[in-house]
PyMOL Python script that loads the backbone (N, CA, C, O; Angstrom):
from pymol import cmd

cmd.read_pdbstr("""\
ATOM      1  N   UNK A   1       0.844  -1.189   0.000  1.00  0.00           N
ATOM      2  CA  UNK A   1       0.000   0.000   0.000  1.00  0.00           C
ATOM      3  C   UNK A   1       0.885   1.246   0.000  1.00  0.00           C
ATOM      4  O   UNK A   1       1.757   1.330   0.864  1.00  0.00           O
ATOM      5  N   UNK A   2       0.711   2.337  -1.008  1.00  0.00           N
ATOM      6  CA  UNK A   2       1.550   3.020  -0.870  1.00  0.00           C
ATOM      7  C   UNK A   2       1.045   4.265   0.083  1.00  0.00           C
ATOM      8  O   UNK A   2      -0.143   4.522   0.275  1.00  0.00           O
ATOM      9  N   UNK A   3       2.014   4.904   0.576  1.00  0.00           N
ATOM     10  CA  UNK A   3       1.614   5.890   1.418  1.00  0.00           C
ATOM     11  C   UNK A   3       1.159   7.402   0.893  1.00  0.00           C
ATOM     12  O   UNK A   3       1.462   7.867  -0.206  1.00  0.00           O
ATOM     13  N   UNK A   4       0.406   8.033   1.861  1.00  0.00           N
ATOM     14  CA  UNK A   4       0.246   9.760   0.861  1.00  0.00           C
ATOM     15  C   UNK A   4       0.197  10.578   1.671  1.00  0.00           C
ATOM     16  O   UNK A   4      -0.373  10.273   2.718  1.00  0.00           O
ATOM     17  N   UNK A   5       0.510  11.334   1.595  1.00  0.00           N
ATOM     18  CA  UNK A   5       1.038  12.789   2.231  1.00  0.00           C
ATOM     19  C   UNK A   5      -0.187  13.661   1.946  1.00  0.00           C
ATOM     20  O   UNK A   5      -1.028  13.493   1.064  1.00  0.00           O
ATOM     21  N   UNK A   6      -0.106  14.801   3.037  1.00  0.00           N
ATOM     22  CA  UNK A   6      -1.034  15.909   2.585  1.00  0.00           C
ATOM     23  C   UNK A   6      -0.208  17.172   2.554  1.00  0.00           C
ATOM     24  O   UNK A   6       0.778  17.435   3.243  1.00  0.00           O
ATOM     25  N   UNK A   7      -0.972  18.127   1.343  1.00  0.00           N
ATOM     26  CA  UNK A   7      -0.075  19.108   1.070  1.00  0.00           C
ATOM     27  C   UNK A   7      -1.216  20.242   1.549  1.00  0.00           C
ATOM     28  O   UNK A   7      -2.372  19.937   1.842  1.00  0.00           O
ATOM     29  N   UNK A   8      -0.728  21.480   1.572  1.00  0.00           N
ATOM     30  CA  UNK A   8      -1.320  22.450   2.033  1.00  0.00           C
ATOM     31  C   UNK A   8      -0.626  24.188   1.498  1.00  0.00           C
ATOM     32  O   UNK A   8       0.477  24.647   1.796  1.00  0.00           O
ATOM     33  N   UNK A   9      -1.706  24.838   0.657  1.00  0.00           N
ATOM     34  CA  UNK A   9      -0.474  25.451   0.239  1.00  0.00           C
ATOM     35  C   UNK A   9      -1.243  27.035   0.598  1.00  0.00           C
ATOM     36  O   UNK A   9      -2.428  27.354   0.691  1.00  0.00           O
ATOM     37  N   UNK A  10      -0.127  27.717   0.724  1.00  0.00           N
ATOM     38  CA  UNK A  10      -0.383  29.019   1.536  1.00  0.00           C
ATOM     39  C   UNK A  10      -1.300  30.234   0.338  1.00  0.00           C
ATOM     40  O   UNK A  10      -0.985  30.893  -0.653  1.00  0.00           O
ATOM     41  N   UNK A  11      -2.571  30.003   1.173  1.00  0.00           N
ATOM     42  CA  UNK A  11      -3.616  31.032   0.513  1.00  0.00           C
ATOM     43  C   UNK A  11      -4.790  30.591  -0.068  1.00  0.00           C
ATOM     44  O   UNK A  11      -5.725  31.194  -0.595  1.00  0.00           O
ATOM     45  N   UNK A  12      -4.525  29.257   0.159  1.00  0.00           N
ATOM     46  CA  UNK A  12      -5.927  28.232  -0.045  1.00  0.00           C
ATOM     47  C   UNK A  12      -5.992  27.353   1.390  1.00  0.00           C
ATOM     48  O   UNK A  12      -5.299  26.784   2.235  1.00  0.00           O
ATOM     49  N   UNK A  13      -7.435  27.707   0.981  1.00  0.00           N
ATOM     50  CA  UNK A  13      -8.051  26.577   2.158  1.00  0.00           C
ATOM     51  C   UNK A  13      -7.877  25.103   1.646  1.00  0.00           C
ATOM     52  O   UNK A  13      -7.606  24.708   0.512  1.00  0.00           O
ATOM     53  N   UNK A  14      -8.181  24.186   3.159  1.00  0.00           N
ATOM     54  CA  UNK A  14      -7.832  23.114   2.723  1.00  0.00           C
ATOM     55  C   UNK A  14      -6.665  22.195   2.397  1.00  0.00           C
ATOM     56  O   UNK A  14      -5.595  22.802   2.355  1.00  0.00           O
ATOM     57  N   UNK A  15      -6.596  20.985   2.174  1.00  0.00           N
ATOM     58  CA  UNK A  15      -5.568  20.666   1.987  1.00  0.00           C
ATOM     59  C   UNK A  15      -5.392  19.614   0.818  1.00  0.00           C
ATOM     60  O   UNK A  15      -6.469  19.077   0.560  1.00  0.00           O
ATOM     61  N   UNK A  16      -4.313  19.154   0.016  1.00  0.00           N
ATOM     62  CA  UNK A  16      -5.030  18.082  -0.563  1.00  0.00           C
ATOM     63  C   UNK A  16      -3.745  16.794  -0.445  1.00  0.00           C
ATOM     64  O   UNK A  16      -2.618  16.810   0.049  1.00  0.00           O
ATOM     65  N   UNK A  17      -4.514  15.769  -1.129  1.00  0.00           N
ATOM     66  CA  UNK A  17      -3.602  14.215  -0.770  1.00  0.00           C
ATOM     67  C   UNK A  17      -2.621  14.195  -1.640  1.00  0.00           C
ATOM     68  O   UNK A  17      -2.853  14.458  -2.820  1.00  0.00           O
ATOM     69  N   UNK A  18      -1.398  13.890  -1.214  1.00  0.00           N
ATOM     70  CA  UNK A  18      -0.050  13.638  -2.316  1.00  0.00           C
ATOM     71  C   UNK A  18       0.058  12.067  -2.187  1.00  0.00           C
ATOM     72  O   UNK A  18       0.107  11.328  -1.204  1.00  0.00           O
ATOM     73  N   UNK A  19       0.080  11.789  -3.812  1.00  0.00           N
ATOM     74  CA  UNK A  19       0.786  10.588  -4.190  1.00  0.00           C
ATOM     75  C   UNK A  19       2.677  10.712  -4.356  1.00  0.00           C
ATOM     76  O   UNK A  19       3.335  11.553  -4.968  1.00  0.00           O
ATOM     77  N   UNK A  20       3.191   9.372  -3.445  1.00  0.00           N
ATOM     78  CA  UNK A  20       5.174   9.911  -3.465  1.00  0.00           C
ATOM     79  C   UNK A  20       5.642   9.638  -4.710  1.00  0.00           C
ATOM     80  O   UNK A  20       6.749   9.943  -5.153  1.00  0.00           O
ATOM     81  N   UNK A  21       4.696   9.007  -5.307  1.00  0.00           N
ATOM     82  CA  UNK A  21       4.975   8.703  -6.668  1.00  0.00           C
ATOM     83  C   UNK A  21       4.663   9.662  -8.073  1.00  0.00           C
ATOM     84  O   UNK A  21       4.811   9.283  -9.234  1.00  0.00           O
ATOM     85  N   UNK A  22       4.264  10.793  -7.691  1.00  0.00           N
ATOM     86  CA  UNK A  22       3.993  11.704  -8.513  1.00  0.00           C
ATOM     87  C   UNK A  22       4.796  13.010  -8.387  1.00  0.00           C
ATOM     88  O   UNK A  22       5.126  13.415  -7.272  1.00  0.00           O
ATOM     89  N   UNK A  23       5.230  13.913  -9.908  1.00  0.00           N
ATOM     90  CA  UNK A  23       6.284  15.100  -8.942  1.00  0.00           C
ATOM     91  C   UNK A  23       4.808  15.974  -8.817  1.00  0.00           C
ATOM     92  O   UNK A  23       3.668  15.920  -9.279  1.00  0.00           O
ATOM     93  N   UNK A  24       5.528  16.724  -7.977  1.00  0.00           N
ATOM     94  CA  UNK A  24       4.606  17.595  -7.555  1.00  0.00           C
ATOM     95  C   UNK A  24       3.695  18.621  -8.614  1.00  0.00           C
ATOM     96  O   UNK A  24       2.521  18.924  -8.401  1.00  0.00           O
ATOM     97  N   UNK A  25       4.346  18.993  -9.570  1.00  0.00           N
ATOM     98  CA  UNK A  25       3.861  19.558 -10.767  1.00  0.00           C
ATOM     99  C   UNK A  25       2.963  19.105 -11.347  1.00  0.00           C
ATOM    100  O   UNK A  25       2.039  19.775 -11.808  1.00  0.00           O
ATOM    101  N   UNK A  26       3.083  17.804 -11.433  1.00  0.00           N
ATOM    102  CA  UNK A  26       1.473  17.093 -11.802  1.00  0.00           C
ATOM    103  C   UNK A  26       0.962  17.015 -10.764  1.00  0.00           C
ATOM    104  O   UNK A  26      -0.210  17.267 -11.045  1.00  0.00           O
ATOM    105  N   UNK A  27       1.009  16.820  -9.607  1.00  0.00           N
ATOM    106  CA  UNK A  27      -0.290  16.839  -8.876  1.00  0.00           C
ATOM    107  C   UNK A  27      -1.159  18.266  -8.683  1.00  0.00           C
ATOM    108  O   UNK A  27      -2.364  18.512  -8.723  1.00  0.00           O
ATOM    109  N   UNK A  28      -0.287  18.862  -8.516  1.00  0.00           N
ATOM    110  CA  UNK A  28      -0.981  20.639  -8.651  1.00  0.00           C
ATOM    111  C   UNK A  28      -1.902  21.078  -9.533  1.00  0.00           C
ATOM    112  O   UNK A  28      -2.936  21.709  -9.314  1.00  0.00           O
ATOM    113  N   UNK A  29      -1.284  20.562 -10.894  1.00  0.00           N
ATOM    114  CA  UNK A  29      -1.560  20.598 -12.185  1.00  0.00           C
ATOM    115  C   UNK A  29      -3.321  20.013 -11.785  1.00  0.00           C
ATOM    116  O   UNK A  29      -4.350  20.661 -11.981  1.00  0.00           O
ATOM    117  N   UNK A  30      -3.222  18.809 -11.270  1.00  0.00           N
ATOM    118  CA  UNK A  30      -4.561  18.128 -11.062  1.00  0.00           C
ATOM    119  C   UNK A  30      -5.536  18.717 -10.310  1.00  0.00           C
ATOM    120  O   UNK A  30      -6.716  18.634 -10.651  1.00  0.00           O
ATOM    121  N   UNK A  31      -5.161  19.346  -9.252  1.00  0.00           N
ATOM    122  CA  UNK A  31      -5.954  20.040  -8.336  1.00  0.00           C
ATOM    123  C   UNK A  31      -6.616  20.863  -8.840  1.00  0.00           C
ATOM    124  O   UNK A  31      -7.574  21.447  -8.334  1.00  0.00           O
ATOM    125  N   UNK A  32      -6.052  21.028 -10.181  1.00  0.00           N
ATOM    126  CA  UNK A  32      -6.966  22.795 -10.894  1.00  0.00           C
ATOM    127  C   UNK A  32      -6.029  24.276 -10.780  1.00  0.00           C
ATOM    128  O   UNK A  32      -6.475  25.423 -10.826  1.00  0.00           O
ATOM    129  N   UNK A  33      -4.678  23.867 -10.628  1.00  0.00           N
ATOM    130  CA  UNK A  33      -3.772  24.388 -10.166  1.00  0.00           C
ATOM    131  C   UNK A  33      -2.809  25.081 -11.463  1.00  0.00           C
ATOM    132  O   UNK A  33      -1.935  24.612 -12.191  1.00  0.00           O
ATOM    133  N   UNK A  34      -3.381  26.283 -11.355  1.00  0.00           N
ATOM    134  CA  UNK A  34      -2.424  26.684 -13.226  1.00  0.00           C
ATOM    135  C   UNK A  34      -0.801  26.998 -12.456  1.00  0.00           C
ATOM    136  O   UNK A  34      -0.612  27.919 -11.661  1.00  0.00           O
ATOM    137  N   UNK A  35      -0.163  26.407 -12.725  1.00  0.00           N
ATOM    138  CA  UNK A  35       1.100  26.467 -12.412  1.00  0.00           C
ATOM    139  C   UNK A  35       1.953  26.688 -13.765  1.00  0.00           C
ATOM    140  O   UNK A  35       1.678  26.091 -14.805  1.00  0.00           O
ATOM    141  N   UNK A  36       3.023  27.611 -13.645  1.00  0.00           N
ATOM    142  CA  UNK A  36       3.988  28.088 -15.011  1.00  0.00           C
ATOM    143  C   UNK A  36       4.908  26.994 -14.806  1.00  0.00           C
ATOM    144  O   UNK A  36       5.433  26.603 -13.764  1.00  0.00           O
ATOM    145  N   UNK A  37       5.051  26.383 -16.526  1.00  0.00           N
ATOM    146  CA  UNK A  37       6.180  25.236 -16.557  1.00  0.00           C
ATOM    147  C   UNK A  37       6.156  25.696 -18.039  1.00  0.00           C
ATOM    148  O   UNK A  37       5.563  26.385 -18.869  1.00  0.00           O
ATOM    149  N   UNK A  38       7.454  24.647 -17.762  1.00  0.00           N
ATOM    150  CA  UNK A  38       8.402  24.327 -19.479  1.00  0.00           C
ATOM    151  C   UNK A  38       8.704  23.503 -19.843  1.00  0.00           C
ATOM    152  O   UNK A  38       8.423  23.026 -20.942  1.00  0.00           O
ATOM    153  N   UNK A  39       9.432  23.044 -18.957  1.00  0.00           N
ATOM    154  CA  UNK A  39      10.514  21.995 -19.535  1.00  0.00           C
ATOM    155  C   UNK A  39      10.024  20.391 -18.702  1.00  0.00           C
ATOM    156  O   UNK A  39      10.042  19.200 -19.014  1.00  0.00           O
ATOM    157  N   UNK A  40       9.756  20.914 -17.935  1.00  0.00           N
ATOM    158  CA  UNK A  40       9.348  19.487 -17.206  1.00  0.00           C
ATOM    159  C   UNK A  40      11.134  19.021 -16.386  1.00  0.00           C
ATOM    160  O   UNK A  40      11.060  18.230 -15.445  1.00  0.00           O
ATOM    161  N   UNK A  41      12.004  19.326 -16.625  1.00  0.00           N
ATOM    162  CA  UNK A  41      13.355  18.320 -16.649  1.00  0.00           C
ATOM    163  C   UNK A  41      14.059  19.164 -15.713  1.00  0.00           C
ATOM    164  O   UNK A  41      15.205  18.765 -15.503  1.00  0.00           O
ATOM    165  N   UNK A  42      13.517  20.864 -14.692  1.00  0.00           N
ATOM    166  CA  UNK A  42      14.304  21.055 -13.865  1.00  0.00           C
ATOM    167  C   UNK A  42      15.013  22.534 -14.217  1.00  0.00           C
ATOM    168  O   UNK A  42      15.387  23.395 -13.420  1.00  0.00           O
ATOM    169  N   UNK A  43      15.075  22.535 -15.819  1.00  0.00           N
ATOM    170  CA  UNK A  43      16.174  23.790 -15.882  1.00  0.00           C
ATOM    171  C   UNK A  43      16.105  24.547 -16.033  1.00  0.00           C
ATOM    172  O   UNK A  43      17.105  25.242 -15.855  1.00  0.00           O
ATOM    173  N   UNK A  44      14.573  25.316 -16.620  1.00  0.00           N
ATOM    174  CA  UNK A  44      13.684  26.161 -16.860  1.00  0.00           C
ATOM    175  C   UNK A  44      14.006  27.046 -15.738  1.00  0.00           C
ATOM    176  O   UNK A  44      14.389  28.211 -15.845  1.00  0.00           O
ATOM    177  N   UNK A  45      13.782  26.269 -14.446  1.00  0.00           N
ATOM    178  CA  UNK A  45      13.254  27.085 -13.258  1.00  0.00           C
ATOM    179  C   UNK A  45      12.093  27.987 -13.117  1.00  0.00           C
ATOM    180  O   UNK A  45      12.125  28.898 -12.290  1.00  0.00           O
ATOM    181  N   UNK A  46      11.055  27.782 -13.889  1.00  0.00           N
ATOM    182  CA  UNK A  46      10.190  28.420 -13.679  1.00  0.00           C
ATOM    183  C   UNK A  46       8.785  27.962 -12.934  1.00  0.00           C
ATOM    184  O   UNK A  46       7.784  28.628 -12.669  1.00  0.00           O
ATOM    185  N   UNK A  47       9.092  26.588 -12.700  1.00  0.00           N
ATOM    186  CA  UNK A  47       7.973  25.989 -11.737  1.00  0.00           C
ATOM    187  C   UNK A  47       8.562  26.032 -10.277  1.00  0.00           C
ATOM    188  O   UNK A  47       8.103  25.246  -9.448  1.00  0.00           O
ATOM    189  N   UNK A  48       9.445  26.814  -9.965  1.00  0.00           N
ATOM    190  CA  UNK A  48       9.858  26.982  -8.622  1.00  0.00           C
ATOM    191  C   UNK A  48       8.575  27.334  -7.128  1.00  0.00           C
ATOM    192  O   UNK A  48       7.638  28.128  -7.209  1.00  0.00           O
ATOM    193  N   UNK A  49       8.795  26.800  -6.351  1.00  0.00           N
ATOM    194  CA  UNK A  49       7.815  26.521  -5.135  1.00  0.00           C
ATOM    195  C   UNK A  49       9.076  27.253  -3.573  1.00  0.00           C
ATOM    196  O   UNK A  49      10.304  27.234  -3.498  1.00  0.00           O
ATOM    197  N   UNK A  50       8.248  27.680  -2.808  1.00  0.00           N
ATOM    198  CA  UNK A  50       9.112  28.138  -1.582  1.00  0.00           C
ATOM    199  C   UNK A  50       7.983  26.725  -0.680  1.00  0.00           C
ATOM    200  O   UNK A  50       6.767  26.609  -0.523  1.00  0.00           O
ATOM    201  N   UNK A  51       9.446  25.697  -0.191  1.00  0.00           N
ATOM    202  CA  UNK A  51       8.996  24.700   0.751  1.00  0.00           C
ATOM    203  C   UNK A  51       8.726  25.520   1.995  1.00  0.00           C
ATOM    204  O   UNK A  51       9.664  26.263   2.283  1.00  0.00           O
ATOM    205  N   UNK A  52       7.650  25.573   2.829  1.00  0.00           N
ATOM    206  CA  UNK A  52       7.634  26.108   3.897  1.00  0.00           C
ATOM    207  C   UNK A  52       7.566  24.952   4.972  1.00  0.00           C
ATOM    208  O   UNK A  52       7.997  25.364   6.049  1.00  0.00           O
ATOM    209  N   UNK A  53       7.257  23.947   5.005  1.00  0.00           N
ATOM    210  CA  UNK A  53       7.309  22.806   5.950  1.00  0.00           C
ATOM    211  C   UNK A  53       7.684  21.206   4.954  1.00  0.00           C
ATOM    212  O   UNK A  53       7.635  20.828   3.784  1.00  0.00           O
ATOM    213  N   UNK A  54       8.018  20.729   6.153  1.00  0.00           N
ATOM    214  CA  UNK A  54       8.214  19.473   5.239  1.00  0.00           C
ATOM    215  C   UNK A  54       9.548  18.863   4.468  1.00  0.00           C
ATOM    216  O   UNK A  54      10.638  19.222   4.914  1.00  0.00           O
ATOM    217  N   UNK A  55       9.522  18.004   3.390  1.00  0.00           N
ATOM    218  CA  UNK A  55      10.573  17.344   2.965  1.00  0.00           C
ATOM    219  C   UNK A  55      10.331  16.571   1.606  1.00  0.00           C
ATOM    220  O   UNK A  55       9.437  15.736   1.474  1.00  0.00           O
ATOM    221  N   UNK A  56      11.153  16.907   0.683  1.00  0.00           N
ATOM    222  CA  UNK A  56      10.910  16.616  -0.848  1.00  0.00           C
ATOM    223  C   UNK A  56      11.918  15.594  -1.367  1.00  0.00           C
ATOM    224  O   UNK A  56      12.737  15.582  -0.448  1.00  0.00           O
ATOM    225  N   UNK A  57      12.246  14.940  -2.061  1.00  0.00           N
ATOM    226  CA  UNK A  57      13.139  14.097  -2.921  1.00  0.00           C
ATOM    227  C   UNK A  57      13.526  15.485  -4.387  1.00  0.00           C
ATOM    228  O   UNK A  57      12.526  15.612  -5.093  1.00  0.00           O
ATOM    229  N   UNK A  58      14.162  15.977  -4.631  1.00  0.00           N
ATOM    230  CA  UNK A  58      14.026  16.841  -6.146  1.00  0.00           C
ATOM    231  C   UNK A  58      15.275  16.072  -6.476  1.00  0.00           C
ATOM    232  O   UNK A  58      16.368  15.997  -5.913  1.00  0.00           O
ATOM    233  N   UNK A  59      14.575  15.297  -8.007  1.00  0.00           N
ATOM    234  CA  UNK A  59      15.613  14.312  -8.942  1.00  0.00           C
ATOM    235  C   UNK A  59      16.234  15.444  -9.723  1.00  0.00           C
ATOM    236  O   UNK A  59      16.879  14.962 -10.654  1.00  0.00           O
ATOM    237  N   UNK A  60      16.293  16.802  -9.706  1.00  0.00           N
ATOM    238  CA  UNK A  60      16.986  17.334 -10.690  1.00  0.00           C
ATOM    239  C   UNK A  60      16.879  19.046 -10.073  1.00  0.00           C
ATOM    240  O   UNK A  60      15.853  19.726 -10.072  1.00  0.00           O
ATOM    241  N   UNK A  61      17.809  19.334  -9.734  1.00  0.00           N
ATOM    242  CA  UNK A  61      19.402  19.097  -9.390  1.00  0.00           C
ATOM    243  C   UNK A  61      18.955  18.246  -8.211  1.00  0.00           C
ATOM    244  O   UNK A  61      17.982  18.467  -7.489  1.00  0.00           O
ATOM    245  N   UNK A  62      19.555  17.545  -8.155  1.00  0.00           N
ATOM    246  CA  UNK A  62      19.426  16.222  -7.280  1.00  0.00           C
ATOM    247  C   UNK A  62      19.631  16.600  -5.837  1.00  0.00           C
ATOM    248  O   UNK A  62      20.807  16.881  -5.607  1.00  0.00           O
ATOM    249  N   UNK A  63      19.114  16.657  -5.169  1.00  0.00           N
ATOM    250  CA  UNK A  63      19.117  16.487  -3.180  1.00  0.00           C
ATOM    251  C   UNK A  63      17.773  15.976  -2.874  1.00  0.00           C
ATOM    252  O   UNK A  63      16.859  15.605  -3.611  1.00  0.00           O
ATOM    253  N   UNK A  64      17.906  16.063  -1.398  1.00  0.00           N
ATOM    254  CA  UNK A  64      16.803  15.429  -0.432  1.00  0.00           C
ATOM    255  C   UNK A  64      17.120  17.256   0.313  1.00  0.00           C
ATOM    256  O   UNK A  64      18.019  17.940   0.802  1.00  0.00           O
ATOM    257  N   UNK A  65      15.415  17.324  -0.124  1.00  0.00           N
ATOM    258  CA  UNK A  65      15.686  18.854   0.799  1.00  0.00           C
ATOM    259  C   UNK A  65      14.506  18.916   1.611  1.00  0.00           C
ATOM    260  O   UNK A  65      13.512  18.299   1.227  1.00  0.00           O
ATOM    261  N   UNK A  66      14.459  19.805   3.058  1.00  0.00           N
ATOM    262  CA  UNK A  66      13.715  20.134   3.642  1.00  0.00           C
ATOM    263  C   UNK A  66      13.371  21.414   3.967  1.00  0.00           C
ATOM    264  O   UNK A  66      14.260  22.096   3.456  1.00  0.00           O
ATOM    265  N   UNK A  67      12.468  22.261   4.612  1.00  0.00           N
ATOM    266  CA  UNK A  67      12.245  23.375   4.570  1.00  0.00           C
ATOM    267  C   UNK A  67      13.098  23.932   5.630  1.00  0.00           C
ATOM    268  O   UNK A  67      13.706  23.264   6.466  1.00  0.00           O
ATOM    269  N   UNK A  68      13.091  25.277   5.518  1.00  0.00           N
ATOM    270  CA  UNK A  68      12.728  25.894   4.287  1.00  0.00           C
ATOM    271  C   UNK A  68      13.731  26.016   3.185  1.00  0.00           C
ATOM    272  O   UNK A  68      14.846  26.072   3.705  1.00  0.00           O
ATOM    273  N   UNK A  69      13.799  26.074   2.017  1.00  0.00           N
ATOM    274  CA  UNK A  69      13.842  25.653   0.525  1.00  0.00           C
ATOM    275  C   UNK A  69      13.192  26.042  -0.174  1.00  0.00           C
ATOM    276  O   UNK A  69      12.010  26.212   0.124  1.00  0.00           O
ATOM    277  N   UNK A  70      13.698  26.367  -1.463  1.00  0.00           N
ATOM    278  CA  UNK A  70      13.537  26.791  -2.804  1.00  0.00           C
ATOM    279  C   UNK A  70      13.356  25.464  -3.507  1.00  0.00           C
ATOM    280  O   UNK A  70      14.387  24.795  -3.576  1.00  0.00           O
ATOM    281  N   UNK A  71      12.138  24.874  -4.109  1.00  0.00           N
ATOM    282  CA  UNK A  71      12.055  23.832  -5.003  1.00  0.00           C
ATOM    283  C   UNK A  71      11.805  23.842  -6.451  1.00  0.00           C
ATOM    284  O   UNK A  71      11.321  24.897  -6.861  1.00  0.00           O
ATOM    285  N   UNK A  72      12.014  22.931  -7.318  1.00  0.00           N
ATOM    286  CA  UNK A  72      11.266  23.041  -8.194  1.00  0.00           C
ATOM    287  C   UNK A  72       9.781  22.040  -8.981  1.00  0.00           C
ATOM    288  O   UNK A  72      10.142  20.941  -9.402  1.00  0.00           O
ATOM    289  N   UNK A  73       8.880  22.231  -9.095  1.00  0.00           N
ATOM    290  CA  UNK A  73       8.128  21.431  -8.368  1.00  0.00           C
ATOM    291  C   UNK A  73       7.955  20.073  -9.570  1.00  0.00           C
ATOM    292  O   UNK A  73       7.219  19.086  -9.604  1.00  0.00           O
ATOM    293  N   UNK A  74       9.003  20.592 -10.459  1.00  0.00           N
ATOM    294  CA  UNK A  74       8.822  19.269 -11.901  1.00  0.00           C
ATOM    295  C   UNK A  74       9.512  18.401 -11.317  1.00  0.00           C
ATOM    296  O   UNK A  74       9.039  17.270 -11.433  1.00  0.00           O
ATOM    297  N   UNK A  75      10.395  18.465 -10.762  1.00  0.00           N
ATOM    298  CA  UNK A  75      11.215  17.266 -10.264  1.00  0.00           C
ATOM    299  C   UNK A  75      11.631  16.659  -9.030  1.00  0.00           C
ATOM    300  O   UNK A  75      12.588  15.963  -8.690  1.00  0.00           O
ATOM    301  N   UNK A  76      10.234  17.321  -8.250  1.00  0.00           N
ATOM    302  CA  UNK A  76      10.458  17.088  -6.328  1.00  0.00           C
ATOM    303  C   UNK A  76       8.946  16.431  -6.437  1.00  0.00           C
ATOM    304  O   UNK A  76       7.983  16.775  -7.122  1.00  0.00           O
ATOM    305  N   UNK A  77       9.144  15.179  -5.345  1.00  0.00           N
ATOM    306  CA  UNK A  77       8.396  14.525  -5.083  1.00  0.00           C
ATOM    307  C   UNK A  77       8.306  14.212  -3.256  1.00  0.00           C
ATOM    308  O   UNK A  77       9.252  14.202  -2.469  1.00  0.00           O
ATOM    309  N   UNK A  78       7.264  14.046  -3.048  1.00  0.00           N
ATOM    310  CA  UNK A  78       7.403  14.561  -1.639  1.00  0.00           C
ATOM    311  C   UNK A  78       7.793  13.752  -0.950  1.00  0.00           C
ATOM    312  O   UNK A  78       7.875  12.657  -1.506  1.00  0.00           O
ATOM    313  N   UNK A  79       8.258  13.789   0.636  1.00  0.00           N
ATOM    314  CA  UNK A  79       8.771  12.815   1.370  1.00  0.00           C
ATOM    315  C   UNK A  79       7.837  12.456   2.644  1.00  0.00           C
ATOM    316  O   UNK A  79       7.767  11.385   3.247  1.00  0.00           O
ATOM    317  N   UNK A  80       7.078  13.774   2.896  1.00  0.00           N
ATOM    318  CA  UNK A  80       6.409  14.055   4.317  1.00  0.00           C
ATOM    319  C   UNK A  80       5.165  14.837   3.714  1.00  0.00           C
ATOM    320  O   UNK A  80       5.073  15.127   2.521  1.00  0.00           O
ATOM    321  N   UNK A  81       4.085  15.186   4.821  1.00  0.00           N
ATOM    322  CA  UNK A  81       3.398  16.185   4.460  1.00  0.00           C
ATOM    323  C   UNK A  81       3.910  17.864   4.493  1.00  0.00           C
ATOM    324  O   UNK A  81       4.567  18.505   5.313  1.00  0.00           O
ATOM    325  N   UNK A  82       3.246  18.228   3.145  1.00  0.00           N
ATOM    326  CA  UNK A  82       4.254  19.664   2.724  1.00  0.00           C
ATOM    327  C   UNK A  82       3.475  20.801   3.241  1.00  0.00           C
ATOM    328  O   UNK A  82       2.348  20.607   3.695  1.00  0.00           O
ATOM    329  N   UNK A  83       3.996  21.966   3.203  1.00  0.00           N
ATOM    330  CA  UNK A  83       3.350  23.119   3.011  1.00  0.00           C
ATOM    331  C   UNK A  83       4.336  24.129   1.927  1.00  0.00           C
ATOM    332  O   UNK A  83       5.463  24.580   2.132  1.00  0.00           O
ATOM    333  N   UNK A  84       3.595  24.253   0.928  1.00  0.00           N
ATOM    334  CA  UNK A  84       4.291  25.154   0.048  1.00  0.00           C
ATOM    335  C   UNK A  84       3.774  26.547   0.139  1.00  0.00           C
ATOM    336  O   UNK A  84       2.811  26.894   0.823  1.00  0.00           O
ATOM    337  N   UNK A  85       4.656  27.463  -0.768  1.00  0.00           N
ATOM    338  CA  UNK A  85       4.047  28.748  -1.141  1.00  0.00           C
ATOM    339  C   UNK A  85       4.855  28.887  -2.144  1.00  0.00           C
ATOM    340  O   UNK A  85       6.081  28.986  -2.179  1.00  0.00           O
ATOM    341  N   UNK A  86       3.604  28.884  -3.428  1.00  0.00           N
ATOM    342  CA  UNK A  86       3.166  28.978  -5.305  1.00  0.00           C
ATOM    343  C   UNK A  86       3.725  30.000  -5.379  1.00  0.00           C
ATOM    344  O   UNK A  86       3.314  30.938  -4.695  1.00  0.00           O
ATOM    345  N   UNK A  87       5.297  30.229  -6.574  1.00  0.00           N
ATOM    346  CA  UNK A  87       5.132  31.412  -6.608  1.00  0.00           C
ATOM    347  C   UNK A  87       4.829  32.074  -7.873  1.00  0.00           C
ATOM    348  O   UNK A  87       4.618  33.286  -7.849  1.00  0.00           O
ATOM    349  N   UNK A  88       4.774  31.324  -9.165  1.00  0.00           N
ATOM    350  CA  UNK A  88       4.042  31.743 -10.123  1.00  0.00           C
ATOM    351  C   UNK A  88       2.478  30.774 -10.961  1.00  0.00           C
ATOM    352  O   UNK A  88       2.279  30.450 -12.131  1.00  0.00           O
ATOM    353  N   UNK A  89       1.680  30.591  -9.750  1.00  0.00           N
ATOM    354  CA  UNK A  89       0.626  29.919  -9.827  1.00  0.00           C
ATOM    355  C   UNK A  89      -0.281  30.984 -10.032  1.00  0.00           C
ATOM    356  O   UNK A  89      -0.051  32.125  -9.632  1.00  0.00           O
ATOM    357  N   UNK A  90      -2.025  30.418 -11.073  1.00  0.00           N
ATOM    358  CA  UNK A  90      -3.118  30.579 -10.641  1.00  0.00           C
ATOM    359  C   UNK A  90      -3.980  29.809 -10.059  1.00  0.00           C
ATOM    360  O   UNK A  90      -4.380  28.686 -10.366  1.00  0.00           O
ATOM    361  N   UNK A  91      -4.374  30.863  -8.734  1.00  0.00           N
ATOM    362  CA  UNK A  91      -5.213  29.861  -7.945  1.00  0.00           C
ATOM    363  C   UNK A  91      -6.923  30.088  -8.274  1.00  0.00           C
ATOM    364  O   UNK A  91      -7.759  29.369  -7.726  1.00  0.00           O
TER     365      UNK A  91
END
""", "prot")
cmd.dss("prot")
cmd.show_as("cartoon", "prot")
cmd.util.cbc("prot")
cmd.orient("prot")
């Protein structure tokens, strides 16, 4: 059974369920979440996220990071339950 995290992101109510198997960019994406991307692969930097709680896997540039942190959300997948703050999202 795999496990899921809840994310929570600053300026919305609510919270919602993370799959660890998904990067975060698609799950946002799912929520109804217009988030700015490009590249998908990290180098763009334009899907960048401020981690405010919590702990991510990001495969590209590669670490295990925790808050607080600068992420990017194409290639971080979560570790714990998060709290982010979007910084070029529509909510």
């Amino acid at each position: 059974m795999t496990e899921h995290f809840s994310l929570s992101i600053e300026g919305v109510e609510g919270c919602y369920r993370l799959d660890p198997d998904m990067t975060l960019l698609e799950q946002v994406q799912q929520f109804g979440i217009n988030q700015r991307q490009a590249c998908r692969n990290g180098v763009c930097q334009i899907c960048d996220a401020e981690l405010l709680s919590g702990s991510v896997f990001q495969r590209y540039p590669k670490a295990s990071l925790t808050a607080p942190a600068t992420i990017y959300l194409c290639t971080s997948y979560p570790c714990s339950d998060l709290r982010l703050r979007l910084i070029r999202a529509t909510i």
